[in-house]
DRENVO-766302 format. One line per 3 residues: number of its first residue (from 1); their letters; for each residue x, y, z of N, C-alpha, C, O. Coordinates in pm, whole numbers, plus 50000, padded with zeros to 5 digits. Layout:
N
NUM> a> X,Y,Z,X,Y,Z,X,Y,Z,X,Y,Z  ...;
REM end
This chain:
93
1> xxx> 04196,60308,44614,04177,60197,44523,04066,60107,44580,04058,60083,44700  03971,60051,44478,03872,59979,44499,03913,59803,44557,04020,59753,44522  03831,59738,44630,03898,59653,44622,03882,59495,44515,03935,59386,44533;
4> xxx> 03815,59529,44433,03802,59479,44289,03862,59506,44198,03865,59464,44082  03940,59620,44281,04068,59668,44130,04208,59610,44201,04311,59600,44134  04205,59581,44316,04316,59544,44373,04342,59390,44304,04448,59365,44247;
7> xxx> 04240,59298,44316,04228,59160,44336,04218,59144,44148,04102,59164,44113  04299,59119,44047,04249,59095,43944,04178,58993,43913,04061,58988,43876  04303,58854,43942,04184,58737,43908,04285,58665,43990,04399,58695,44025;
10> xxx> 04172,58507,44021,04267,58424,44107,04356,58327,44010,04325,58305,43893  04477,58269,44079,04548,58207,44007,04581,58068,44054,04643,58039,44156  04511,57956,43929,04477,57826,43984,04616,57764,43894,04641,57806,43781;
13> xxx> 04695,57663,43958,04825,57598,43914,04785,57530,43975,04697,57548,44059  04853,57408,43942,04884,57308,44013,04955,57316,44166,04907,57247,44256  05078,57409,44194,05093,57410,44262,05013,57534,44338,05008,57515,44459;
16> xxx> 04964,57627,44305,04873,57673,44392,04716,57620,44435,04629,57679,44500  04715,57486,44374,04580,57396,44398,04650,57301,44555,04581,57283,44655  04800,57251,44542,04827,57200,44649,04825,57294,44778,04836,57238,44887;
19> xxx> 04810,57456,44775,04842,57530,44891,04713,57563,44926,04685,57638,45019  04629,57505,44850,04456,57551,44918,04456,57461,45040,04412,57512,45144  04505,57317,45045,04515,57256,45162,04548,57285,45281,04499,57234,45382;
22> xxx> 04679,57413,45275,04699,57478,45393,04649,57639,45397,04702,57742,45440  04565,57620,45353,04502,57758,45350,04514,57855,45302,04475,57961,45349  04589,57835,45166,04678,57952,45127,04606,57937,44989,04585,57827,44938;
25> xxx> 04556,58103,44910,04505,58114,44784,04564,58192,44720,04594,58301,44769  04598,58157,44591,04673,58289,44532,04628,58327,44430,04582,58257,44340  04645,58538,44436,04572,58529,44306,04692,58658,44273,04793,58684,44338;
28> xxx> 04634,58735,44135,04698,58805,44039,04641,58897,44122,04526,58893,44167  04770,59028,44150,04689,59167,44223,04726,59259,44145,04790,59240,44042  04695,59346,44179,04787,59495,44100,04893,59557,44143,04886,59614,44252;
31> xxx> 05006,59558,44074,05154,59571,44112,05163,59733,44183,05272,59789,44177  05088,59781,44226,05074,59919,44304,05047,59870,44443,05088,59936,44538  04985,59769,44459,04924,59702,44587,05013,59640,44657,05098,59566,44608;
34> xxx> 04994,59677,44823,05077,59662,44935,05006,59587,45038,04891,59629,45054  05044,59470,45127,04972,59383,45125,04874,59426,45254,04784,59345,45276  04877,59482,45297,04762,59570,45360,04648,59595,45322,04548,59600,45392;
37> xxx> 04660,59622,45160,04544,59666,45088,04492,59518,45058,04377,59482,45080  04608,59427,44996,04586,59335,44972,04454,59205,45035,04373,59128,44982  04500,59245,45186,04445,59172,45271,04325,59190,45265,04245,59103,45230;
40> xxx> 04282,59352,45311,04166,59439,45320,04053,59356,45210,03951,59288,45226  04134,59404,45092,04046,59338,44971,03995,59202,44986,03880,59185,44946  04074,59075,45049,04034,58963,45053,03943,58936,45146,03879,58831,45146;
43> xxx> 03925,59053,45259,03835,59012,45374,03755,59115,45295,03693,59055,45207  03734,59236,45291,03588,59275,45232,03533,59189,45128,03411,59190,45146  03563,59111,45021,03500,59052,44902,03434,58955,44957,03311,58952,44963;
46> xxx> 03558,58810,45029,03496,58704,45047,03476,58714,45197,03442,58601,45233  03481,58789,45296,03420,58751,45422,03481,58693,45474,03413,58647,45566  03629,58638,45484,03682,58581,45533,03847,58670,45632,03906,58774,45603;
49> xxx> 03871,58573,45742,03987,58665,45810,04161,58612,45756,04194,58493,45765  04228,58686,45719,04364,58673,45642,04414,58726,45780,04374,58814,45857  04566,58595,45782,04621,58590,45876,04789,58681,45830,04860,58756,45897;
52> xxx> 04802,58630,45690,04959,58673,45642,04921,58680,45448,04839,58627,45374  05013,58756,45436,04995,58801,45304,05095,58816,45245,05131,58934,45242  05220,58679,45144,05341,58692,45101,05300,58773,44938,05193,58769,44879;
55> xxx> 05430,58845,44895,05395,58905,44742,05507,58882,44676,05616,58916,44723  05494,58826,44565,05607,58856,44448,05571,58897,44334,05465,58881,44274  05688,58962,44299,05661,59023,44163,05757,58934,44027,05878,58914,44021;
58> xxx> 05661,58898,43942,05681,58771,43854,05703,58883,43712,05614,58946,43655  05887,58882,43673,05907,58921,43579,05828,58869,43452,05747,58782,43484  05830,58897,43324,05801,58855,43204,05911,58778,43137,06028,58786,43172;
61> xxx> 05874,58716,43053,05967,58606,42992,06018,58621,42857,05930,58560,42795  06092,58657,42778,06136,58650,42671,06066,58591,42554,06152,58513,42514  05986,58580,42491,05943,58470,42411,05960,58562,42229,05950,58679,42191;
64> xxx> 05991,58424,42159,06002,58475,42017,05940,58398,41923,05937,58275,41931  05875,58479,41806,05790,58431,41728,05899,58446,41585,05951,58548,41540  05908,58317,41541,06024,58372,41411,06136,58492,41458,06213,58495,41554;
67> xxx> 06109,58595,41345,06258,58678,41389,06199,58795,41465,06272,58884,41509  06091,58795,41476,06017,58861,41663,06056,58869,41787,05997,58777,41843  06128,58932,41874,06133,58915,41975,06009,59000,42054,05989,59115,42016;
70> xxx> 05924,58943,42167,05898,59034,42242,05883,58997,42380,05957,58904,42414  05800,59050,42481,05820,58964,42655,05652,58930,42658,05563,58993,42602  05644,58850,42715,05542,58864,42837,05507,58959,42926,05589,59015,42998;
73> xxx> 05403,58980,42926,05370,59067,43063,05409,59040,43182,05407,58918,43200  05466,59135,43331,05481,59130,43443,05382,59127,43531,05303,59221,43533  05369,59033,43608,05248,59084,43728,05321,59072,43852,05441,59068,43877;
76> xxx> 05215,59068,43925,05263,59065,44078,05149,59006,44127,05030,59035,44108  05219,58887,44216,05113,58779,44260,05090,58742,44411,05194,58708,44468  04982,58740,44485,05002,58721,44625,04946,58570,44698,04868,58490,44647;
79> xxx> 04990,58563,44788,04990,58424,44840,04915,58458,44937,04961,58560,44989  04767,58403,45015,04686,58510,45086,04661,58344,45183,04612,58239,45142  04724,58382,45332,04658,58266,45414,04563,58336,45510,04568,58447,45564;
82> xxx> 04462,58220,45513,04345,58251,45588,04356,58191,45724,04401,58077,45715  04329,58231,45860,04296,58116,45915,04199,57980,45899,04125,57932,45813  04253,57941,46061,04237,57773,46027,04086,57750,45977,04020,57853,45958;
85> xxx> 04035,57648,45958,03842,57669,45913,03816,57742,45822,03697,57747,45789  03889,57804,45766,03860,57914,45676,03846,57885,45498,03928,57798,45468  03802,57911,45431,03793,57827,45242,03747,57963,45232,03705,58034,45324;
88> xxx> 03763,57999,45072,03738,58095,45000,03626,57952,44912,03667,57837,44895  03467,58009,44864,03390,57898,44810,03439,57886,44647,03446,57788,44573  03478,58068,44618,03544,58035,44472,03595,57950,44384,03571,57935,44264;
91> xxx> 03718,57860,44502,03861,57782,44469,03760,57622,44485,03761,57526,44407  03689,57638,44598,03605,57517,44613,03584,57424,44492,03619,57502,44403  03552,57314,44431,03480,57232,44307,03353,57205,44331,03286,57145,44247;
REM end
């Protein structure tokens, strides 16, 4: 696996805007991905060294339109800390 296919897109919340402070970025990966690969991917793209790499996998949600039921999509999302000194310029403003 490429590592542009690993990394889909990053994921900016509110509370993942408070964890850029401690060094921590999170983005949307591909639910095949193990955080090994994970890591790999974040240091080949942005050049930077990843210290720990947490993952969860974020069920889908129920949602209904009138007498529609259907879900949300599932992803799987990783929490990627860098060491200390370290910024991804992406997340930057």
């Amino acid at each position: 696996m490429d590592a542009r296919d690993i990394l889909i897109r990053p994921l900016v919340t509110e509370h993942s805007t408070d964890l850029m402070q401690d060094g921590k970025f999170v983005f949307v990966v591909d639910k095949r991905a193990n955080k090994i690969q994970i890591a790999d991917a974040v240091e080949e793209i942005f050049k930077v060294n990843v210290v720990a790499v947490n993952t969860i996998n974020v069920k889908g949600k129920t949602k209904r339109r009138g007498r529609t039921v259907g879900t949300t999509a599932a992803y799987k999302k990783a929490i990627v800390k860098l060491e200390a000194g370290q910024t991804i310029e992406f997340f930057t403003p």
